[in-house]
MOPAC internal coordinates of N, CA, C and O (Angstrom, degrees):
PM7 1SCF
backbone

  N    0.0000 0     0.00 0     0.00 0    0    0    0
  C    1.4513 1     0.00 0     0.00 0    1    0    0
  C    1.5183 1   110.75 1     0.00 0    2    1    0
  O    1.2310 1   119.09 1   127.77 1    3    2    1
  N    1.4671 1   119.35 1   -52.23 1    3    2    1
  C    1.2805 1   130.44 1   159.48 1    5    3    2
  C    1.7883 1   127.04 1   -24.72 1    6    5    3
  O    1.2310 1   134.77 1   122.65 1    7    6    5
  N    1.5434 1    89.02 1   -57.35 1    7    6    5
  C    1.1673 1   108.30 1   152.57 1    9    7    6
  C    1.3611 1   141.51 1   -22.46 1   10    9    7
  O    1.2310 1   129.16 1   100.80 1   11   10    9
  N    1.5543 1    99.95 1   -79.20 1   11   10    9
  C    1.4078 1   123.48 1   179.62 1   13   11   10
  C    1.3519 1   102.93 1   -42.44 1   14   13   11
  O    1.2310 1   122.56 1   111.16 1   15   14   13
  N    1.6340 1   112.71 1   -68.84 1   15   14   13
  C    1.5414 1   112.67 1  -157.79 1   17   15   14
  C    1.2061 1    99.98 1   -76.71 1   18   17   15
  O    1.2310 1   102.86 1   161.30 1   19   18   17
  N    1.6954 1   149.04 1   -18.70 1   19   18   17
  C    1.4271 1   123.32 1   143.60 1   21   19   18
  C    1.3035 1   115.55 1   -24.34 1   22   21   19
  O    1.2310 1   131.33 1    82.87 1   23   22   21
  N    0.8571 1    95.75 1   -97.13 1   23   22   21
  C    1.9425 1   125.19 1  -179.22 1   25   23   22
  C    2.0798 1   103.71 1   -15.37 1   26   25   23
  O    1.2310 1   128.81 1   111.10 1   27   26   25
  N    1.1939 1   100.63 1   -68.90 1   27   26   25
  C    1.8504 1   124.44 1   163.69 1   29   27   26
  C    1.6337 1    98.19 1   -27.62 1   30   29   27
  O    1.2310 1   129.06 1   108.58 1   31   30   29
  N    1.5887 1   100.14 1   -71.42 1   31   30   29
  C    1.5901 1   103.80 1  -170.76 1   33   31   30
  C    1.4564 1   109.42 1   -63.60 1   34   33   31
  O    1.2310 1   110.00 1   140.30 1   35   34   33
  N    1.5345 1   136.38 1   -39.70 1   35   34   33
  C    0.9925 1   115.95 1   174.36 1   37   35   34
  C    1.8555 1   133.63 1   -71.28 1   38   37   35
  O    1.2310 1   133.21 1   150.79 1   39   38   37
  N    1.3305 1    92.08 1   -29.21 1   39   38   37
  C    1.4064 1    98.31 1   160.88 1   41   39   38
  C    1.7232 1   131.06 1   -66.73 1   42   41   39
  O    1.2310 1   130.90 1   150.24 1   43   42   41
  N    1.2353 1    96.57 1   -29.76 1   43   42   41
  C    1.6799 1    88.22 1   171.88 1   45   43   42
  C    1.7992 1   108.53 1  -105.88 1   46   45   43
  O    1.2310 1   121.29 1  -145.04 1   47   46   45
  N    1.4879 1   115.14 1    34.96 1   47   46   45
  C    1.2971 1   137.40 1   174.24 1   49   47   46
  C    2.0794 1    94.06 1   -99.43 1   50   49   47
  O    1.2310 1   134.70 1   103.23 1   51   50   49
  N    1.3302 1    89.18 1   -76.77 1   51   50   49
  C    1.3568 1   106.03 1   159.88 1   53   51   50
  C    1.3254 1   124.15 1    -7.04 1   54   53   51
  O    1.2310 1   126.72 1   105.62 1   55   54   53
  N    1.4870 1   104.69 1   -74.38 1   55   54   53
  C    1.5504 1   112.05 1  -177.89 1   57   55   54
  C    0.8232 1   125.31 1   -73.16 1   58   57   55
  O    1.2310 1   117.92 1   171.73 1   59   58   57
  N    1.6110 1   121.56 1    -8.27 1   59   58   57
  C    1.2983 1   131.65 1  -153.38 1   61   59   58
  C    1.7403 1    82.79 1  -110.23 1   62   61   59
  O    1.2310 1    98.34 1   119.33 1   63   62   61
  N    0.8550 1   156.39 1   -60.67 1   63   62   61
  C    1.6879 1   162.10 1   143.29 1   65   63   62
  C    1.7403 1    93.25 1    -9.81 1   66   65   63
  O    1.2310 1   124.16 1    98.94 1   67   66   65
  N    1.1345 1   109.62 1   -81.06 1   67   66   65
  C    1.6257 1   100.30 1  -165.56 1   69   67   66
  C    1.4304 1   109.12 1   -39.86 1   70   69   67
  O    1.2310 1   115.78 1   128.79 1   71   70   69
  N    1.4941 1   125.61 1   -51.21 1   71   70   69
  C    1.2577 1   133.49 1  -156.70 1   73   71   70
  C    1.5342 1   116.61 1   -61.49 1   74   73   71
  O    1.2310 1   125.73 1   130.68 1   75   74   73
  N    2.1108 1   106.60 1   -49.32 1   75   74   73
  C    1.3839 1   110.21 1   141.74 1   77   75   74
  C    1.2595 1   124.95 1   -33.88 1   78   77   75
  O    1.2310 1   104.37 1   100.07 1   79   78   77
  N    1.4150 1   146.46 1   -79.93 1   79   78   77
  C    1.4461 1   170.41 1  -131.67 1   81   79   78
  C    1.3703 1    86.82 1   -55.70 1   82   81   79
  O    1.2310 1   124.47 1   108.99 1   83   82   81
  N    1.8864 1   109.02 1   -71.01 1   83   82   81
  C    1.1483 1   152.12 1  -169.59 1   85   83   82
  C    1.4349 1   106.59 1   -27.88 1   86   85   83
  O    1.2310 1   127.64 1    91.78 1   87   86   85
  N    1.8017 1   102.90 1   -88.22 1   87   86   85
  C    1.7286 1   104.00 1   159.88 1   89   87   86
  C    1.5968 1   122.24 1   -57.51 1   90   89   87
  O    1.2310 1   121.85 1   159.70 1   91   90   89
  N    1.1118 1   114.07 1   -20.30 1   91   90   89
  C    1.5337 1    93.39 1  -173.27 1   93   91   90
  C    1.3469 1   104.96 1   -65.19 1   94   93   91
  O    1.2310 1   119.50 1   149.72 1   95   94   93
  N    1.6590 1   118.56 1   -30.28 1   95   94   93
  C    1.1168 1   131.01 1  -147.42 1   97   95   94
  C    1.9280 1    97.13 1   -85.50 1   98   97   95
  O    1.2310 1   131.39 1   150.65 1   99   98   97
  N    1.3526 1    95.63 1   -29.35 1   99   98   97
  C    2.0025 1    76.93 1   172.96 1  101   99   98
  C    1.0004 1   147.19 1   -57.66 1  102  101   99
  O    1.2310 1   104.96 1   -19.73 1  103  102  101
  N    0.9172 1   145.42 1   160.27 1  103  102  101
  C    1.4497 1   128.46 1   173.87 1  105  103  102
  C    1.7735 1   107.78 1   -86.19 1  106  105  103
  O    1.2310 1   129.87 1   -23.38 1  107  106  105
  N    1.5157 1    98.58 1   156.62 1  107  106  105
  C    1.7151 1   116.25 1   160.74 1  109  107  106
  C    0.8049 1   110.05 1   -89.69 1  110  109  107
  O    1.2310 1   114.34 1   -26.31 1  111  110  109
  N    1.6241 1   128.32 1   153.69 1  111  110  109
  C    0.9571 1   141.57 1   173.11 1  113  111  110
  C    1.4211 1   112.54 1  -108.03 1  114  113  111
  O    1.2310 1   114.68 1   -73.08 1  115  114  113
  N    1.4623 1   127.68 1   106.92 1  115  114  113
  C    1.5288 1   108.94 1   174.11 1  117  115  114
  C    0.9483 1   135.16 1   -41.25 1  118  117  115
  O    1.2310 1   107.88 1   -13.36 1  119  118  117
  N    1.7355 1   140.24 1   166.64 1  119  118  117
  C    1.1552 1   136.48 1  -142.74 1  121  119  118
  C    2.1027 1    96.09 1   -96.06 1  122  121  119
  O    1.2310 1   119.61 1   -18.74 1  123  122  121
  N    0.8998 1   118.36 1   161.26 1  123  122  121
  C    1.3248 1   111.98 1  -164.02 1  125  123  122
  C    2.0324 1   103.26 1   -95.71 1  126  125  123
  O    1.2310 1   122.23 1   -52.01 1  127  126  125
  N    1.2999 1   113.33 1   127.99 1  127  126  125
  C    1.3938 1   112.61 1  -178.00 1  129  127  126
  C    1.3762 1    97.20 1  -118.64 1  130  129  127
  O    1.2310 1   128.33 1   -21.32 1  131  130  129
  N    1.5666 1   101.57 1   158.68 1  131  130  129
  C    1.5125 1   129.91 1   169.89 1  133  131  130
  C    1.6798 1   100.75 1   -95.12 1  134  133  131
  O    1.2310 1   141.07 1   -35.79 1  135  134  133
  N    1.5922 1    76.71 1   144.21 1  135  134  133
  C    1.9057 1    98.47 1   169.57 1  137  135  134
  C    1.2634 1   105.00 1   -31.48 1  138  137  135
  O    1.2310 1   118.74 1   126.51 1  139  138  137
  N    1.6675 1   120.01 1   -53.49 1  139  138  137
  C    1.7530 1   137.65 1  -132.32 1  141  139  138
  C    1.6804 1    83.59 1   -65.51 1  142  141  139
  O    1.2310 1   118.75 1   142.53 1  143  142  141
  N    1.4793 1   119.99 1   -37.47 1  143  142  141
  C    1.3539 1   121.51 1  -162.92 1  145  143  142
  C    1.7673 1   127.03 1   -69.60 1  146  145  143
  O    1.2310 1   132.90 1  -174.80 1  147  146  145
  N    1.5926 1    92.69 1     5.20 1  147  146  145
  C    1.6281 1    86.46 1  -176.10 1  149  147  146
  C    1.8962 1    93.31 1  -106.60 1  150  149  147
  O    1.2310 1   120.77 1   168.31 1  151  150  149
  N    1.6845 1   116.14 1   -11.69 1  151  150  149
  C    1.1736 1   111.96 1   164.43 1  153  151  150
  C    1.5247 1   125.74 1   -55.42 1  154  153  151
  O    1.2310 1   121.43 1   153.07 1  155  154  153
  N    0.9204 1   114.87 1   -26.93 1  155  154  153
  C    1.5290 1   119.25 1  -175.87 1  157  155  154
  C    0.7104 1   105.37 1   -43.37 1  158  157  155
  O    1.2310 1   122.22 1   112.82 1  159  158  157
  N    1.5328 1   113.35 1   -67.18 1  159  158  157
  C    1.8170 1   126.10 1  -148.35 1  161  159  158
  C    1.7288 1    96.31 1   -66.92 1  162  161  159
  O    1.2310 1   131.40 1   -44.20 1  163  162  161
  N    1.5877 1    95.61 1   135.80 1  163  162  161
  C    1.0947 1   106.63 1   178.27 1  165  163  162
  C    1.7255 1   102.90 1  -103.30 1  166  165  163
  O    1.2310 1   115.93 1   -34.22 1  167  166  165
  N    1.3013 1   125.33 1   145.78 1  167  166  165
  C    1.6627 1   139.06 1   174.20 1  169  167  166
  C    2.0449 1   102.53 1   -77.15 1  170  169  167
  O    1.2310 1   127.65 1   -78.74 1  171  170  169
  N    1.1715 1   102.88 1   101.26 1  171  170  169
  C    1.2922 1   108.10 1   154.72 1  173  171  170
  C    1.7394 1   128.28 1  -153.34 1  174  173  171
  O    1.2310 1   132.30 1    -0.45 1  175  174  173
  N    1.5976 1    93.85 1   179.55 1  175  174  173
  C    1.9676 1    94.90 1  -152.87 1  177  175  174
  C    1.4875 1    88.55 1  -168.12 1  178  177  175
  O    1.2310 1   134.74 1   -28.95 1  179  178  177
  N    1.6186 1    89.10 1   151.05 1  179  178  177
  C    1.3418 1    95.64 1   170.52 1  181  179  178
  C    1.8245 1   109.05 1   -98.60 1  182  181  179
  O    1.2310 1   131.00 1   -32.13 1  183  182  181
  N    1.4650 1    96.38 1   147.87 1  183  182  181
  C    1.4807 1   128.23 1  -172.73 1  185  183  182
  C    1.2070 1    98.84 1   -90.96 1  186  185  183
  O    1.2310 1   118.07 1   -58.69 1  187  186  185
  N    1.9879 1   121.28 1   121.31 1  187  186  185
  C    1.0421 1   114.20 1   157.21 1  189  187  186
  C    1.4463 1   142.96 1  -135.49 1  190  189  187
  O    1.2310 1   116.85 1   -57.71 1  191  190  189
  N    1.2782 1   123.60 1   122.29 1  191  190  189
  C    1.6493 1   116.79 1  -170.48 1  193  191  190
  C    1.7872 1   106.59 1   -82.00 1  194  193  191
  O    1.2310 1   125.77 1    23.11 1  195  194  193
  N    0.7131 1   106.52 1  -156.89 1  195  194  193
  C    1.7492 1   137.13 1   166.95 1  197  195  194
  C    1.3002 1    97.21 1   -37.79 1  198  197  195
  O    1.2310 1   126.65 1    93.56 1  199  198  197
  N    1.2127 1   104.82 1   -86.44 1  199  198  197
  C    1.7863 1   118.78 1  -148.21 1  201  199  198
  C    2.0225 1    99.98 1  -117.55 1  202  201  199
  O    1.2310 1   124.61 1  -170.51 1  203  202  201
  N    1.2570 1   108.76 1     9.49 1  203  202  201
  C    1.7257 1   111.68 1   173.92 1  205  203  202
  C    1.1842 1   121.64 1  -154.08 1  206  205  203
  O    1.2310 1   126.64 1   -24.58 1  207  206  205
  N    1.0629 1   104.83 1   155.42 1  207  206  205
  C    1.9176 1   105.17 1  -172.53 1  209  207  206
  C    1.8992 1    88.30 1  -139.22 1  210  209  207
  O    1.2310 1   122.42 1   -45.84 1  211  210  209
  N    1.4096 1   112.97 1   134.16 1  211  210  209
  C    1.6182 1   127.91 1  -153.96 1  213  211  210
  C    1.4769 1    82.96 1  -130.57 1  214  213  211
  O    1.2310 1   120.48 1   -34.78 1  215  214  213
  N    1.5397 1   116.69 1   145.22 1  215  214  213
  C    1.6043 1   126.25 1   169.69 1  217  215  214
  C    1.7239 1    96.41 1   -84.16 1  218  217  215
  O    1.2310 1   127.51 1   -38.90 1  219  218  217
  N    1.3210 1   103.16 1   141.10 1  219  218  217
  C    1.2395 1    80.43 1   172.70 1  221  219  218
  C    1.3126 1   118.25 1  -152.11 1  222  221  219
  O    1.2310 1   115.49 1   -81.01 1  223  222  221
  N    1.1513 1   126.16 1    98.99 1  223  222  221
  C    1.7138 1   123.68 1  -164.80 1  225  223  222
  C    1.0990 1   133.61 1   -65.72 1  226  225  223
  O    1.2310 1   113.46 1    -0.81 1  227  226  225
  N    1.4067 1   129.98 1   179.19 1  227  226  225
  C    1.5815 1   122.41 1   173.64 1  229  227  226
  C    1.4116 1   102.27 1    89.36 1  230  229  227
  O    1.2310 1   116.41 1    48.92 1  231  230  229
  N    1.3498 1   124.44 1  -131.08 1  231  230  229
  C    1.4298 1   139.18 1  -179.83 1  233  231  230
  C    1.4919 1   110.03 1   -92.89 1  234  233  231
  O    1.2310 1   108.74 1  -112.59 1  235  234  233
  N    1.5890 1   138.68 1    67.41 1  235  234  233
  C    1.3707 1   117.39 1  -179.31 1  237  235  234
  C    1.5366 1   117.90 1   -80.68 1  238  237  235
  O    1.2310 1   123.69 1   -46.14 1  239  238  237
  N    1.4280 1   110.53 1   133.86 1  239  238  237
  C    1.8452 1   114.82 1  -172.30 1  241  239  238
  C    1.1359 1    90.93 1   -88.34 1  242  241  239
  O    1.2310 1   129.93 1   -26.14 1  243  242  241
  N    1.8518 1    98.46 1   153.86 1  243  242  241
  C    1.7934 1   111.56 1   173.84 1  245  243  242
  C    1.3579 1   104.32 1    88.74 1  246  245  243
  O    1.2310 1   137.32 1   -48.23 1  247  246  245
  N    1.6951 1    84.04 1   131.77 1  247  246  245
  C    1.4899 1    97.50 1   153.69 1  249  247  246
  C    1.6225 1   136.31 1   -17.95 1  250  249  247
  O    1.2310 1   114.89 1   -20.08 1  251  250  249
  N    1.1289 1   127.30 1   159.92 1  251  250  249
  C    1.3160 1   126.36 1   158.93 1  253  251  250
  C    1.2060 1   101.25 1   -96.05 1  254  253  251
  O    1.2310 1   106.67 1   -38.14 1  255  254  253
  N    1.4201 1   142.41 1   141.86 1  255  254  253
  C    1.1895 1   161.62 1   176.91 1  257  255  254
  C    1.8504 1   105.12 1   -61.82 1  258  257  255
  O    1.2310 1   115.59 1   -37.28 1  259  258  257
  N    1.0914 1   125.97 1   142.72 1  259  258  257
  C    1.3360 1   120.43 1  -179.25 1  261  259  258
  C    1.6765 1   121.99 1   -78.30 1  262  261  259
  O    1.2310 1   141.21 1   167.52 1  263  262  261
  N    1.4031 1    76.44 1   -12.48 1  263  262  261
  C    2.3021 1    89.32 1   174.41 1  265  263  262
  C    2.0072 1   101.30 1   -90.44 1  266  265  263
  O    1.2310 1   125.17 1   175.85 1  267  266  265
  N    0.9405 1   107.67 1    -4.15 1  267  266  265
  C    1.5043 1   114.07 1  -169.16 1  269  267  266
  C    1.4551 1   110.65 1   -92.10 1  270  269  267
  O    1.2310 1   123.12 1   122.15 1  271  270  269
  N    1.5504 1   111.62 1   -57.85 1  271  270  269
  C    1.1928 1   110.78 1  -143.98 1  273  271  270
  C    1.7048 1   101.71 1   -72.77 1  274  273  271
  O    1.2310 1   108.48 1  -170.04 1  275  274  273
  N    1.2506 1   139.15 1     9.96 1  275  274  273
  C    1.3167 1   124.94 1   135.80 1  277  275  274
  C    1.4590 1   136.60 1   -65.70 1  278  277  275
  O    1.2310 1   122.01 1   155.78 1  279  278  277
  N    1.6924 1   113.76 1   -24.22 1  279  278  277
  C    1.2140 1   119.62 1  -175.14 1  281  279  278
  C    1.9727 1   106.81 1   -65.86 1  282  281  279
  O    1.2310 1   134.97 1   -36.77 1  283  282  281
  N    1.2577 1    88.65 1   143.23 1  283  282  281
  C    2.0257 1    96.18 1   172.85 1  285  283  282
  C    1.2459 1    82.08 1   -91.65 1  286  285  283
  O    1.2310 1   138.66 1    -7.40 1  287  286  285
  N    2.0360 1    81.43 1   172.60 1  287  286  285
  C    1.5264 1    95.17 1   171.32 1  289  287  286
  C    1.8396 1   124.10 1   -65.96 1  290  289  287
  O    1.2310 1   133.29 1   -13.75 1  291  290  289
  N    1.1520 1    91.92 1   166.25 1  291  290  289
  C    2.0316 1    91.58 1  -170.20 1  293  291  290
  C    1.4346 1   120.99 1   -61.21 1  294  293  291
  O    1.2310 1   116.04 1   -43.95 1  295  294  293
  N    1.0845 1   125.13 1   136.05 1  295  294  293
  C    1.5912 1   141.93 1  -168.86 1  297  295  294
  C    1.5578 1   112.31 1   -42.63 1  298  297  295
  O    1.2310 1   128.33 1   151.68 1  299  298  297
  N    1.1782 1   101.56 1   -28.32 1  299  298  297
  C    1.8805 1   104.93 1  -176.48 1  301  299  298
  C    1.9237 1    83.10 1  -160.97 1  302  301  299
  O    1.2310 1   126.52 1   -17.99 1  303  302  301
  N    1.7370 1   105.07 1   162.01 1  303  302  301
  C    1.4529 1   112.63 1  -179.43 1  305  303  302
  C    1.7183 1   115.17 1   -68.30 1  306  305  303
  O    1.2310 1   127.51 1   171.07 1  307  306  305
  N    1.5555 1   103.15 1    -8.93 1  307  306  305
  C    2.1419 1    88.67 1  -175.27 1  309  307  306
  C    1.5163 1    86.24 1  -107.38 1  310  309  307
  O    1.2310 1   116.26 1  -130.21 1  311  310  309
  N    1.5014 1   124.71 1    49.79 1  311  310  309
  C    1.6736 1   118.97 1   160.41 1  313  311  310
  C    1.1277 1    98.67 1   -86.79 1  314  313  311
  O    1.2310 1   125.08 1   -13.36 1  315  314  313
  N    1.9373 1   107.84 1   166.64 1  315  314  313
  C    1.7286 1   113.25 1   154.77 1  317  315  314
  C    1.8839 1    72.11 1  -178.16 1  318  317  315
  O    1.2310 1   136.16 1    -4.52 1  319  318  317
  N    1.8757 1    86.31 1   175.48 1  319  318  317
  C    1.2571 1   101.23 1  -158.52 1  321  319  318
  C    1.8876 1    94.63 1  -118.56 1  322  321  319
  O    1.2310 1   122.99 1   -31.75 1  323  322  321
  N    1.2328 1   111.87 1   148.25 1  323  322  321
  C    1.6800 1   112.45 1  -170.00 1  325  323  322
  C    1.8059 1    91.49 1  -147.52 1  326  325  323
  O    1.2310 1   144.04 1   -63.80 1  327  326  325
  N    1.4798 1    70.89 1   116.20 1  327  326  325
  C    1.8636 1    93.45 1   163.63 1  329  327  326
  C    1.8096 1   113.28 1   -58.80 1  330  329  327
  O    1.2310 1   125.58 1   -67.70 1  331  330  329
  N    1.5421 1   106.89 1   112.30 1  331  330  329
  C    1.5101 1    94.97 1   172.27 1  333  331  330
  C    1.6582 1   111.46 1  -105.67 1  334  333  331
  O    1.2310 1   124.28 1   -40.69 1  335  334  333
  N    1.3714 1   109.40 1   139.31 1  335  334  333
  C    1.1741 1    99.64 1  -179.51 1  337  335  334
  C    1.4190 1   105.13 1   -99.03 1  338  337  335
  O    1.2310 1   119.02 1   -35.72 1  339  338  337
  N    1.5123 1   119.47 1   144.28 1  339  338  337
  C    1.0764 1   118.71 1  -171.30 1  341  339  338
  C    1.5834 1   102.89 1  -140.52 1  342  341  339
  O    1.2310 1   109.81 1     7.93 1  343  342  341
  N    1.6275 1   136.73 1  -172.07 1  343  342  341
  C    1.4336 1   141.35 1   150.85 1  345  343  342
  C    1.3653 1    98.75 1   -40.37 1  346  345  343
  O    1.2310 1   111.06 1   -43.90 1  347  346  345
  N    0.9427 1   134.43 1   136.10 1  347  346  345
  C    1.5309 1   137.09 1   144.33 1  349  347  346
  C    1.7570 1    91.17 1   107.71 1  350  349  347
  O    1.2310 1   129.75 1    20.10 1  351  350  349
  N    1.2628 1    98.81 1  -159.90 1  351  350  349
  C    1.5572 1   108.51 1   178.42 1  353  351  350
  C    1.2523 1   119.64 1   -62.37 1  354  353  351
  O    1.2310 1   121.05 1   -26.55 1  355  354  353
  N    1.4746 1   115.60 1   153.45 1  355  354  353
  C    1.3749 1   103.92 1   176.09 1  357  355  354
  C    1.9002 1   133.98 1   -71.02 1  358  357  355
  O    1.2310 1    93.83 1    10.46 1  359  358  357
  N    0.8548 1   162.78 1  -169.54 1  359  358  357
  C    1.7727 1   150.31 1   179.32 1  361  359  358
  C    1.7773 1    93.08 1  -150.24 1  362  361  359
  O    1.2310 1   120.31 1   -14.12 1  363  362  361
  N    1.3366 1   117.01 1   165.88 1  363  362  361
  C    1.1996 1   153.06 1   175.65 1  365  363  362
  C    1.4471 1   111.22 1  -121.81 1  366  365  363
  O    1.2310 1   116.47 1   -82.62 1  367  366  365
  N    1.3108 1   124.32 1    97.38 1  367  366  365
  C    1.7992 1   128.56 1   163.93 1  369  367  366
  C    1.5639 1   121.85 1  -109.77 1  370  369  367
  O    1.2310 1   130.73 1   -56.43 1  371  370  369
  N    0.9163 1    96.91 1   123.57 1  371  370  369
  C    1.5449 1   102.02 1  -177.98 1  373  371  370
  C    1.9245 1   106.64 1   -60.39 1  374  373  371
  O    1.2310 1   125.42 1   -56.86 1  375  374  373
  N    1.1650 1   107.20 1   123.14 1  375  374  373
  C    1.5053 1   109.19 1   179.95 1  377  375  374
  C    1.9695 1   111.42 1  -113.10 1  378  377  375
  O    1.2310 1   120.77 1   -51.34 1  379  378  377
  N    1.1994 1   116.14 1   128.66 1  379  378  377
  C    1.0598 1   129.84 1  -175.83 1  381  379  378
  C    1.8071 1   121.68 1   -90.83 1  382  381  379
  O    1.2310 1   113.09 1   -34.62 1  383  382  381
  N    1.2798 1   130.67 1   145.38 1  383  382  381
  C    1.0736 1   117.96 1   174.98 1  385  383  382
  C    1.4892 1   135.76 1    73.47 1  386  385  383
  O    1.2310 1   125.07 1   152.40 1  387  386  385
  N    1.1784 1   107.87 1   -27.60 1  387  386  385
  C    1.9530 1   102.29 1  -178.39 1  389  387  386
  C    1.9660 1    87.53 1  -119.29 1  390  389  387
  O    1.2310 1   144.21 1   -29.16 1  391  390  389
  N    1.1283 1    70.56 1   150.84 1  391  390  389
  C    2.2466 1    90.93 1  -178.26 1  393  391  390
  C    1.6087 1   114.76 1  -119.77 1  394  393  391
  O    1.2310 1   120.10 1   180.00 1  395  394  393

């Protein structure tokens, strides 16, 4: 009798393992998208001269600058970034609000 419900318990241990294994083992299928969805994304970069770097949407020409291409886009839309020259090396700060 002892037996049995060993035996019982390991078998519906068993099935209960395969059944996990089983699904874990399927694959997902990603979620299904429309064409319309690669329109969204809009192409933008920051623009940079000398002494400014401008967000700039649509089609921006040129390189990304090698001090740039970590920066995200700007914190709010009246950002941009202004070279300060100072003692020592020059820095890049993102400045808010004045144009």
């Amino acid at each position: 009798m002892k037996s049995a419900i060993v035996c019982a318990a390991a078998l519906l241990g068993a099935l209960t393992l395969g059944t996990v294994s089983a699904s874990a083992a399927s694959p997902i299928s990603p979620p299904a998208t429309s064409a319309s969805a690669g329109s969204l994304v809009e192409q933008a970069a920051w623009v940079c001269g000398p002494n400014r770097c401008n967000w700039v949407t649509g089609r921006p020409r040129g390189p990304v600058p090698p001090w740039a291409r970590g920066w995200g886009p700007p914190r709010r839309a009246n950002c941009y970034w202004v070279r300060q020259s100072r003692p020592g090396p020059d820095r890049w700060v993102q400045v808010c609000g004045r144009r």
